[in-house]
C-alpha positions in Angstrom: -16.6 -9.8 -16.4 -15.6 -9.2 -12.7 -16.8 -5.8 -11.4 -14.0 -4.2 -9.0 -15.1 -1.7 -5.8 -12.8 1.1 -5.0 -11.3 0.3 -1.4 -8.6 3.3 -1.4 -8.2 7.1 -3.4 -5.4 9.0 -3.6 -2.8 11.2 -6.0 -0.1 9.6 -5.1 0.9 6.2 -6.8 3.3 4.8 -4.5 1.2 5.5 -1.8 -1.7 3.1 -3.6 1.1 0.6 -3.8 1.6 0.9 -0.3 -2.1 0.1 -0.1 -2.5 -2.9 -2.3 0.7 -4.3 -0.9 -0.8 -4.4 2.5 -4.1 -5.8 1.4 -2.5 -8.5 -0.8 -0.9 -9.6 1.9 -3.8 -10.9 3.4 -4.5 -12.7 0.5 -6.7 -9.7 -1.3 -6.5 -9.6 -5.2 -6.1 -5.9 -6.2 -5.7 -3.8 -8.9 -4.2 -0.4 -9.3 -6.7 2.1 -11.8 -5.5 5.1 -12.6 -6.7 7.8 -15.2 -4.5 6.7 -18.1 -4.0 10.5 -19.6 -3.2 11.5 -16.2 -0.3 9.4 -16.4 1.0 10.3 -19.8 0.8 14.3 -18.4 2.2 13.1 -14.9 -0.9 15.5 -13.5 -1.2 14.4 -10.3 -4.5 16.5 -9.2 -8.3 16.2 -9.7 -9.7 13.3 -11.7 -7.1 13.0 -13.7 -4.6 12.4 -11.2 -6.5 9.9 -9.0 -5.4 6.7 -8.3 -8.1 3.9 -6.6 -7.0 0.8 -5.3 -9.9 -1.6 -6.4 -11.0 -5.2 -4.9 -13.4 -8.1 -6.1 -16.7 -7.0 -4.3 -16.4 -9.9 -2.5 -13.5 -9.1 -0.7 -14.8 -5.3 0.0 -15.6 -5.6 3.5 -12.8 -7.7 4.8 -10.2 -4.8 2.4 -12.6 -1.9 4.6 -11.7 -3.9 7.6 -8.1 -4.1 7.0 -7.5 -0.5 5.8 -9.3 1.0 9.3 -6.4 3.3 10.5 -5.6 1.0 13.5 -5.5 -2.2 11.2 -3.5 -0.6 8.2 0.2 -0.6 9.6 -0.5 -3.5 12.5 1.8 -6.1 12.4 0.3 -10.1 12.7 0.7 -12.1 15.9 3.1 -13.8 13.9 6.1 -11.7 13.2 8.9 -14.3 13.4 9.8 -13.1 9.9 10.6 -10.0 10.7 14.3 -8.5 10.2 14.8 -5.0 12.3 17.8 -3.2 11.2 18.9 -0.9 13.4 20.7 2.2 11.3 22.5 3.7 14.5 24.6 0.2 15.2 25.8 1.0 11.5 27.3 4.0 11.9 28.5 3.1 15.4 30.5 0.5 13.7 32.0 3.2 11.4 32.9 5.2 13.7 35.3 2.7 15.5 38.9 3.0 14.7 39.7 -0.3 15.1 
C-alpha cells in the first residue's frame, strides 16, 4: 500500500486543485484528501474542513521544491504553447461601429 506525504493544506478546494494541477504538470502523481464529513456539511474550517494535497514520498522533495513561492506560478523556458488573450482588444472590437 503506497503511503502519501502531505505537500499542501488549505480550506479551500479549488485552491488544492490549483496545487495538484501545477504539480502534475511536472509529472507529480497527486491526490486530493479531504475530511469526507466535512464535505457532506460543506464546513470549510478546522479539521474538518481541510484539504491536503498528498504526493508519493518519493516525489516529496521535488513537489517541496516546486511549490517554493518563487517556483509555484513560474512559467517553463518553454512556453511556446502558450495562448495570451488580451480582454481589452475584445471590447475595443465592440466598441467599433463599423
Amino acid at each position: 500500500m503506497t503511503e502519501w506525504m502531505i505537500v499542501y493544506t488549505t480550506h479551500d478546494q479549488t485552491d488544492a486543485h490549483i496545487v495538484a494541477g501545477r504539480l502534475e504538470v511536472e509529472g507529480i502523481k497527486t491526490f486530493i484528501q479531504r475530511e469526507s464529513l466535512g464535505g457532506i456539511y460543506g464546513i470549510t474550517y478546522g479539521s474538518l474542513g481541510s484539504v491536503h494535497v498528498v504526493v508519493n514520498p518519493e516525489d516529496y522533495d521535488k513537489a517541496m521544491a516546486i511549490l517554493e513561492p518563487d517556483e509555484l506560478f513560474a512559467l517553463s523556458e518553454d512556453n511556446e504553447d502558450i495562448i495570451y488573450y488580451d480582454s481589452h482588444a475584445d471590447a475595443e472590437d465592440d466598441d467599433d461601429p463599423e
